[in-house]
C-alpha positions, -999 to +999 in steps of 0.1 A: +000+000+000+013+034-008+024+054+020+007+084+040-008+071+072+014+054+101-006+021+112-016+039+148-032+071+131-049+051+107-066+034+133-070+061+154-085+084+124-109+058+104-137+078+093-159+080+064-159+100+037-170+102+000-139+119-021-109+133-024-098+155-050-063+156-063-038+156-038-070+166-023-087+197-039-054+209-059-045+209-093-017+190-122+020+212-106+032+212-140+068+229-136+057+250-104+078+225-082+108+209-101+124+198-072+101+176-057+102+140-070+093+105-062+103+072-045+096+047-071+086+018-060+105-016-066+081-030-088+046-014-103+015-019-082-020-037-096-032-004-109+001+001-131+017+029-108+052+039-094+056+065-068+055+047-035+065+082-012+070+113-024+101+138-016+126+169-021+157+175-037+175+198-007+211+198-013+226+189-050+226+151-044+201+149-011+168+139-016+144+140+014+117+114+022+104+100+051+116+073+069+083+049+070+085+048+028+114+023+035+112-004+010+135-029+026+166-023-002+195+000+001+193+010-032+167+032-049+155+050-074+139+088-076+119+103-103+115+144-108+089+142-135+058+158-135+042+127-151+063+096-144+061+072-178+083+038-169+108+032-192+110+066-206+112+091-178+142+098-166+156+082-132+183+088-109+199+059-080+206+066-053+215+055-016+189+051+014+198+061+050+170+067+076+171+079+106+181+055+131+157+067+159+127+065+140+095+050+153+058+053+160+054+074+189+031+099+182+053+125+200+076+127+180+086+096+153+118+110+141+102+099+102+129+114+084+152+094+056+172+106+029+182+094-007+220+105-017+220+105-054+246+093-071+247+121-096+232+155-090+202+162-113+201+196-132+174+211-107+180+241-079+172+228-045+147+232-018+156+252+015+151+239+050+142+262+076+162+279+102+160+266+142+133+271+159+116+292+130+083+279+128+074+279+166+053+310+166+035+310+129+004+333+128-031+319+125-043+314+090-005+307+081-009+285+047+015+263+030+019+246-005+016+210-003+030+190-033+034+153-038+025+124-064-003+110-042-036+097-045-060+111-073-093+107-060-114+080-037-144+062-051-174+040-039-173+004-049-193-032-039-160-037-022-157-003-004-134+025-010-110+027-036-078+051-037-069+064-077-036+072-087-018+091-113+016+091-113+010+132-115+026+159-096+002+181-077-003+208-061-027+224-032-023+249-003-038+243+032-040+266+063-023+258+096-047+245+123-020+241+152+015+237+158+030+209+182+064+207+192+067+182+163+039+185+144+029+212+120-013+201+115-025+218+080-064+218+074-072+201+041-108+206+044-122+214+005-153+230+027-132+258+039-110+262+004-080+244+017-063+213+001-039+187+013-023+157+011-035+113+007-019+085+001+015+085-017+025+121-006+042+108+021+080+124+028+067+154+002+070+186+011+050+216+025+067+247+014+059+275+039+038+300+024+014+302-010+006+320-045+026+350-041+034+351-007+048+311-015+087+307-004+111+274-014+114+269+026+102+236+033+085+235+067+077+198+069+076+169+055+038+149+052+039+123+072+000+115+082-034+125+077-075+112+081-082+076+069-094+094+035-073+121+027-101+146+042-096+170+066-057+169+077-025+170+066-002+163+097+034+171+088+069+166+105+084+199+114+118+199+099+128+231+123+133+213+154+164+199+171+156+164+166+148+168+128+182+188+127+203+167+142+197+140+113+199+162+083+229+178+093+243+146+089+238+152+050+233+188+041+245+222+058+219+237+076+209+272+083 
């Protein structure tokens, strides 16, 4: 199954619910984000897909993710199309390293893995943000969120069904709260916001949107409602513990 939900939120945030739009009420990125890519999965799945995680180019040869997309292999492979085609889009291999601390404690899982590329792709990275900088955002704060996840969700004999792509989209959201881990986006179409599902796990949420948009990327998605419906709960990349892995990899400011 394609990543979003850790198996404790999902249980904890079964609902019901009767669609999902885009990477829930967004729109086809295009070439608005060229530096976020995919995780590709080792082989297709049943519906003839290939992004298992989503992720961030943040240093010439770094490529964030989180850490629950692990696939079980060292080696992987990373895709920065808008539109992944297997077999003609272009690829790049890389190495896997997680975070050794990671777990499932809601507190603070430590969900945070890199891919070190073997050779830098032609694209201008992402920036993380400084320490501590996102402690105090204002209410209303919204972000971009951008990932390769699910499509839409559709009723069947058999129950719901997730739909995918293999698309690059894009949708902004407005901060609900702020945890000392957590950055919690609402995704809620009925208030105008949009978010993440299924697939757009380790993708980023760059701080700020339309004009006001900045290539800071505040967190990484990381969970969300059962069907990609009211929130996007994200990993805040601004705090000591997320530091103190990626410094390992890419100079921080």
């Amino acid at each position: 199954m394609k990543a979003l939900i850790s198996v404790a939120a999902a249980i904890a945030a079964l609902g019901t619910a009767t669609a999902a739009w885009a990477i829930t009420n967004g729109q086809p990125d295009g070439n608005g984000h060229p530096e976020v890519g995919a995780l590709l999965a080792q082989q297709a799945y049943s519906d003839g897909t290939w992004e298992e995680c989503s992720g961030t180019l943040i240093a010439p040869t770094v490529f964030l993710t989180a850490a629950h997309c692990y696939e079980g292999v060292s080696r992987v492979f990373v895709t920065f199309a808008t539109s992944y085609v297997a077999g003609t889009s272009t690829t790049y291999e890389g190495t896997w390293h997680g975070d050794p601390r990671y777990s499932q404690k809601q507190n603070d899982p430590n969900d945070l893995a890199v891919v070190v590329l073997d050779e830098a792709p032609d694209i201008t990275p992402a920036q993380l943000p400084a320490a501590g900088s996102l402690s105090k955002l204002p209410k209303g704060q919204q972000f971009t969120s951008v990932g390769y996840g699910g499509q839409s969700v559709t009723n069947g004999p058999g129950g719901k069904t997730i739909h995918y792509e293999d698309v690059r989209y894009v949708a902004v959201g407005t901060l609900n709260a702020t945890t000392p881990a957590w950055l919690r986006i609402s995704q809620n179409a009925a208030h105008g916001d949009g978010g993440t599902c299924y697939g757009d796990s380790g993708g980023p949420n760059f701080l700020g949107a339309g004009d006001s948009e900045t290539d800071i990327v505040a967190g990484t998605t990381i969970s969300g409602d059962a069907w990609c419906r009211s929130t996007n709960v994200d990993y805040r990349l601004d705090t000591p513990s997320a530091r103190w892995f990626l410094g390992q990899y890419v100079a921080l400011p």
